[in-house]
C-alpha positions in Angstrom: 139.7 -6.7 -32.3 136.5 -9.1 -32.2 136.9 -12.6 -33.4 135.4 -13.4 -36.9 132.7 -15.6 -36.4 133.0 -18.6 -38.2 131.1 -19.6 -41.5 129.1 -22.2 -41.5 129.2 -24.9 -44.3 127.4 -27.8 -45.8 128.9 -30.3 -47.7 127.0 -32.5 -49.4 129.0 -35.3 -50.8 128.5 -39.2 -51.1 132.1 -39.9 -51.0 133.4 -40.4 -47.3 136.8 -40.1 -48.0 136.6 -37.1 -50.1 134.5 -35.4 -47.9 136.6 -36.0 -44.5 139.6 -34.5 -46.7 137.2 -31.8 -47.8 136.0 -30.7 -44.5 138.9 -30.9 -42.9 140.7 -28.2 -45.2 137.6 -25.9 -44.5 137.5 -26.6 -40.6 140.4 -23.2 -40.5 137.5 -21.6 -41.8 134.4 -22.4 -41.0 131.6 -25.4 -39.2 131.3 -27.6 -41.6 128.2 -30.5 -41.8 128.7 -33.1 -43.7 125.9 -35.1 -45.0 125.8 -38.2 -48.0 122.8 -37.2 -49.9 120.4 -34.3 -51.3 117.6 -35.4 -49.2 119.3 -35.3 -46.1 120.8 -32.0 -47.0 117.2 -30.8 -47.5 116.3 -31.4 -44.2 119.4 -29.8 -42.5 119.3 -27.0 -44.7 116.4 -25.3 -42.9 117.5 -26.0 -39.4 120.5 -23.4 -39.6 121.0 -20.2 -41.7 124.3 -21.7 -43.6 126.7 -19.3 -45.4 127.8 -21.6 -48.0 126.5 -25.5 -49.7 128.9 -27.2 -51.3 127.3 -30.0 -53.3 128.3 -33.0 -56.0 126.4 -33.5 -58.9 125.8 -37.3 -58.8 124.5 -38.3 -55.4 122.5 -41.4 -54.4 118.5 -40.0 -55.2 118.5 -36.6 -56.0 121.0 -34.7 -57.7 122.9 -31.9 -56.5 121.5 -29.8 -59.4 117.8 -30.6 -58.2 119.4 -29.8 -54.4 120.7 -26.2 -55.7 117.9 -25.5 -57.6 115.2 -26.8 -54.3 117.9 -24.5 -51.8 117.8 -21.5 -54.3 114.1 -21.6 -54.0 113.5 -21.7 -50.3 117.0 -19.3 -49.3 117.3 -17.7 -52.3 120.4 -16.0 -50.1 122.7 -18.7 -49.1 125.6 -19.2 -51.5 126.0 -22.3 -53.3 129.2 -24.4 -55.3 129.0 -27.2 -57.1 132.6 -29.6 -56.7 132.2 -32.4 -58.9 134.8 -34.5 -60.5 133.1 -34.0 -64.2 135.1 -31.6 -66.3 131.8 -31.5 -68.8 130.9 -27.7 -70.1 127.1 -28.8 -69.9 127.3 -29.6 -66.4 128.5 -26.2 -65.3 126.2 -24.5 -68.2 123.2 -26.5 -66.2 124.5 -25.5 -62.8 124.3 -22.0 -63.9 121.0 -22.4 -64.9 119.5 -23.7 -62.2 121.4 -21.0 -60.0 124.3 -22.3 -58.3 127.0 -19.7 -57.6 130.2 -21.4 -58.7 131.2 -24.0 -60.1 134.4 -26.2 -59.6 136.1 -29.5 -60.3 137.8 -32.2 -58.6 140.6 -32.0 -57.8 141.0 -29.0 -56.5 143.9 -27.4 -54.4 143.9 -25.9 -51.1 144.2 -22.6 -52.2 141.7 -22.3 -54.6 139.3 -23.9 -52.6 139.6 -21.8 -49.6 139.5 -18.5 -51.6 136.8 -19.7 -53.0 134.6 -20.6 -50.0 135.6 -16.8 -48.8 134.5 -15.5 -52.2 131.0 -17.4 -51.9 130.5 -16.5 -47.8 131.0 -12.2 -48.6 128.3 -13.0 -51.4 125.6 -14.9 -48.7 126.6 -11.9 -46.3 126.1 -9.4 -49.1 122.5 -10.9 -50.2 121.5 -11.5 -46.2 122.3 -7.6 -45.3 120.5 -6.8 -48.8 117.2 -8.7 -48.2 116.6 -7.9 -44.5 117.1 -3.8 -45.1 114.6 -1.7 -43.8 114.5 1.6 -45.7 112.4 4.8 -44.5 112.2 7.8 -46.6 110.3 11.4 -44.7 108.8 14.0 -46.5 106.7 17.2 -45.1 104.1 17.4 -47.8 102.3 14.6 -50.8 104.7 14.1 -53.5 108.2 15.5 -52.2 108.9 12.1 -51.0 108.4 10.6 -54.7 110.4 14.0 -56.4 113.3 14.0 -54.6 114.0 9.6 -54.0 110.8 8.1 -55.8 113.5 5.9 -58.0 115.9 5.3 -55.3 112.7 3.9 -53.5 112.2 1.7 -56.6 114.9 0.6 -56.9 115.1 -0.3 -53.0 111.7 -2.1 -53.6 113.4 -4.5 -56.4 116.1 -5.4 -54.2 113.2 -6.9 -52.0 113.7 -4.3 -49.0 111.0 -3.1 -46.8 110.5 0.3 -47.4 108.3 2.8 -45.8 107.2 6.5 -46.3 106.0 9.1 -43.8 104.5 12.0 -45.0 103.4 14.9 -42.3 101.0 17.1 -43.5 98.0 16.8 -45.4 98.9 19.3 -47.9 95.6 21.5 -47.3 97.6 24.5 -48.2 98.1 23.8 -51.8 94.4 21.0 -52.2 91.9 19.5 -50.9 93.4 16.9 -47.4 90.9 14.3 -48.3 92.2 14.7 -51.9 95.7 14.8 -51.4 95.4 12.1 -48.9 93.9 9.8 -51.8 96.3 10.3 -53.9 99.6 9.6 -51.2 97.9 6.4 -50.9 97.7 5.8 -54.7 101.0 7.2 -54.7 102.6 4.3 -51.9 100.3 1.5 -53.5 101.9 2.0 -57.2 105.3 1.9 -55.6 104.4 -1.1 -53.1 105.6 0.7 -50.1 104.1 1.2 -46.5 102.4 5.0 -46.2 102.1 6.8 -42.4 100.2 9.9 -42.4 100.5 12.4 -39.9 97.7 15.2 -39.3 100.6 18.5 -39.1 99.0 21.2 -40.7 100.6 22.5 -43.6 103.4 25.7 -42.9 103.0 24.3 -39.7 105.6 22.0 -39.0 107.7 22.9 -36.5 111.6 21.3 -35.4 109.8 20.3 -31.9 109.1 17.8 -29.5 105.7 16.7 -31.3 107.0 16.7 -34.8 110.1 14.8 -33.5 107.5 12.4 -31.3 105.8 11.5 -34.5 108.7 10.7 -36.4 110.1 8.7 -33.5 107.0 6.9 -33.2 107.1 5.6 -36.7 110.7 5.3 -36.6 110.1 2.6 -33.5 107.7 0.6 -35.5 109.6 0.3 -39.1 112.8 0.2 -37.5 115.3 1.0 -40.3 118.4 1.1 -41.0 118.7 3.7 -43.8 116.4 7.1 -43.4 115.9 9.7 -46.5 114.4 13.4 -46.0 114.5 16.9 -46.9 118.4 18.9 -46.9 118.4 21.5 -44.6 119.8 23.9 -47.9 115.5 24.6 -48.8 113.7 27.7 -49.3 110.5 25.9 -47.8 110.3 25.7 -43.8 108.6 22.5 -43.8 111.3 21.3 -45.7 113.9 22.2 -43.1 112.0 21.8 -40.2 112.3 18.0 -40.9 115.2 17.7 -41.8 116.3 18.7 -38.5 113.3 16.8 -36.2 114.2 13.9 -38.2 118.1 14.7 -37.5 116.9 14.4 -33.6 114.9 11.6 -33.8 116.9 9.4 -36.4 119.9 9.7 -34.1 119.9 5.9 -33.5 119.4 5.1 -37.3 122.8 3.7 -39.2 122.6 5.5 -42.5 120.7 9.0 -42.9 120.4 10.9 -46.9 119.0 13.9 -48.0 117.2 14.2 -51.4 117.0 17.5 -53.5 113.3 18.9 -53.5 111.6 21.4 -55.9 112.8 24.2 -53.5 116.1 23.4 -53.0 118.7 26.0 -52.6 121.9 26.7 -54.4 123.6 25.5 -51.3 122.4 21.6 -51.7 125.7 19.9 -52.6 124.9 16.3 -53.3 128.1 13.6 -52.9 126.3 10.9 -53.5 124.8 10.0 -57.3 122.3 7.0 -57.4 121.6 5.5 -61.0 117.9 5.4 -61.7 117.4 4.6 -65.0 115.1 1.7 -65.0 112.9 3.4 -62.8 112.5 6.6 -64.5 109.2 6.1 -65.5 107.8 4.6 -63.5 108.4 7.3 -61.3 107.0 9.4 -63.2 104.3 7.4 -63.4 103.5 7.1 -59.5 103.7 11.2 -59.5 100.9 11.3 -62.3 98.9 9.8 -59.3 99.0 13.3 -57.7 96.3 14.7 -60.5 95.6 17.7 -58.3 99.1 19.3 -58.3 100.1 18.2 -61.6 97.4 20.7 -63.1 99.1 23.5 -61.2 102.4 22.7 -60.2 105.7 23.2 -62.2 107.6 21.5 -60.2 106.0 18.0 -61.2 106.4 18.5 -65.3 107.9 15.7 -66.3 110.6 17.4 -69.0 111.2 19.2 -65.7 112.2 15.8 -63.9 114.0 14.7 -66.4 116.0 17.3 -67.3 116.8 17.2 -63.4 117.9 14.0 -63.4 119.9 14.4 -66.4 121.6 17.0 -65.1 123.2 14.8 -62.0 124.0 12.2 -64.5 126.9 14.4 -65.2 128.3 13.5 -62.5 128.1 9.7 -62.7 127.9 7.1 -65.6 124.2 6.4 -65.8 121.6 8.8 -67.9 119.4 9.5 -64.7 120.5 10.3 -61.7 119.2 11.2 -57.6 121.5 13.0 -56.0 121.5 13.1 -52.0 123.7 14.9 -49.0 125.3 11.7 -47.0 124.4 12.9 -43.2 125.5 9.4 -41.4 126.7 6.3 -43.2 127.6 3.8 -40.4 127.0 0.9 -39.5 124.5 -1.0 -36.6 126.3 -1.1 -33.1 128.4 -4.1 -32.8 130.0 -4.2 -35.8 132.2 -1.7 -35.9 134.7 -4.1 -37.7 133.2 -4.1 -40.6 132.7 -0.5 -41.8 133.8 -0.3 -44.6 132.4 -4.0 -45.7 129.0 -2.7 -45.0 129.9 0.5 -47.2 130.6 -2.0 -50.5 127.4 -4.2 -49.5 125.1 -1.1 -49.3 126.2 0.2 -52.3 126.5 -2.9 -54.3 122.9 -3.5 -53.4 121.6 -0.3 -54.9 124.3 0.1 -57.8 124.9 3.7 -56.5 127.6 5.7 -58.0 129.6 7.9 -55.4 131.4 10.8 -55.6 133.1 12.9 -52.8 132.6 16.1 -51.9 134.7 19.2 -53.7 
């Protein structure tokens, strides 16, 4: 079994003896710094990437609750706790507010302290593998990238991942390229994503080495770690050729979904539910930037996608829903350990709702 890699900690206390008592619980744990005041701290806390600060209040200079709130600014990730000996409810109400984690007085035992400091560390690792995700969703046409996951991409976008779409064709069959290829763009600027767009000619794609290349190719240069397209369970061959080019050439990626699309077969059986609710509309919103197909295409009404979305609710606790087919949920090579840890952070990041397979 690998060795846990130790946390790293920084204590920031002006009391000597308190802090070599202090540290030397934690040392079973974790590295631990110690330094006497906030500006010092300051300094140290950008030449490592610290799981947890552990701070006092009163320190000679700055506060601790100008240090949290200074930290909190600059690595909005690492965990903090205030230990002060001050049992005063506006002390921890004001290291709430300026966004300290936890809150605890001196004295404090062994016990709590420790289970604390492991409480604190999951929540650093949790915001670290949520702000450095790299998310890629694959569509074959304009628009079935924002119908099937448009809120799922939303809501990947507020929990400050880099996300990415890669749509194939043009869409020439059903508009105008240059058109269609206007609004994509309009499309990816409304939901702050990064747009590719290939030159495959519509009812063209094919399961092959070139549509695999392409999708490799941008696969390479996002480099993510989650991947949505089509279900292979679609009426439309675009749709299923790639789904199963992006099968071959996402083989590397950790965690691959497939979203429903407006051709969808019976035989789609989602077992994963994610809550979309606060980005309904403006989903919605993003596909009234397809003008051209919205005059003509059913598929895009919006009581349509609604009633969709309502529909999968049932099977969750939200009022909107995105269902999707879990190909692959693993985790990077290396840390095998941690499966199931990674499983919890994932989910926890996108609030998703999960329910197995019947």
């Amino acid at each position: 079994m690998t060795t846990p890699q130790r946390l790293r900690i920084l204590l920031v206390e002006d009391d000597a003896i308190f802090a070599a008592v202090t540290a030397e619980v934690m040392r079973e744990r974790a590295l631990v710094r110690w330094t006497p005041t906030a500006e010092s701290a300051l300094a140290a806390a950008g030449e490592k990437d610290w799981d947890l600060i552990i701070t006092d209040i009163e320190l000679p200079g700055m506060s601790g609750l100008e240090l949290v709130m200074k930290i909190k600014a600059a690595q909005p990730h690492v965990a903090t706790l205030i230990l002060t000996g001050h049992r005063s409810f506006d002390n921890a109400v004001e290291a709430i507010r300026v966004g300290a984690d936890d809150f605890l007085t001196k004295p404090v035992d062994r016990a709590t302290l420790i289970a604390k400091i492991d409480e604190l560390a999951a929540l650093s690792a949790r915001r670290k593998a949520s702000s450095s995700a790299s998310v890629l969703a694959i569509g074959a046409h304009p628009d079935d990238i924002e119908v099937g996951c448009g809120g799922i991409l939303l809501n990947h976008v507020a929990q400050g991942h880099e996300v990415a779409v890669l749509v194939l064709t043009g869409g020439d069959v059903s508009g105008m390229p240059a058109e269609r290829a206007r609004e994509a763009s309009r499309a990816a600027e409304l939901m702050s994503v990064r747009l590719f767009h290939a030159n495959v000619a519509e009812a063209s794609v094919a399961m092959g080495s070139a549509t695999i290349n392409e999708i490799t190719r941008v696969i390479d240069e996002v480099n993510p770690d989650t991947v949505y397209t089509h279900s292979e369970h679609d009426f439309n061959q675009d749709h299923r050729n790639t789904h199963q080019a992006t099968l071959a050439a996402a083989r590397s990626v950790p965690r691959l979904f497939c979203y429903q699309s407006s051709s969808s077969t019976v035989d789609f059986h989602p077992n994963r539910f994610v809550p979309v609710d606060e980005f309904m509309d403006r989903k919605l919103a993003v596909l009234r930037s397809y003008t051209s197909q919205v005059r003509q295409r059913r598929y895009l009404d919006a009581e349509l996608l609604l009633a969709t979305s309502r529909y999968w609710s049932r099977y969750g606790q939200s009022r909107f829903v995105e269902p999707l087919e879990v190909v692959r949920e693993a985790v990077s090579e290396g840390a095998e350990d941690r499966t199931d840890e990674a499983r919890v952070n994932f989910e926890a990041a996108l609030d998703i709702e999960a329910l197995d397979a019947v």
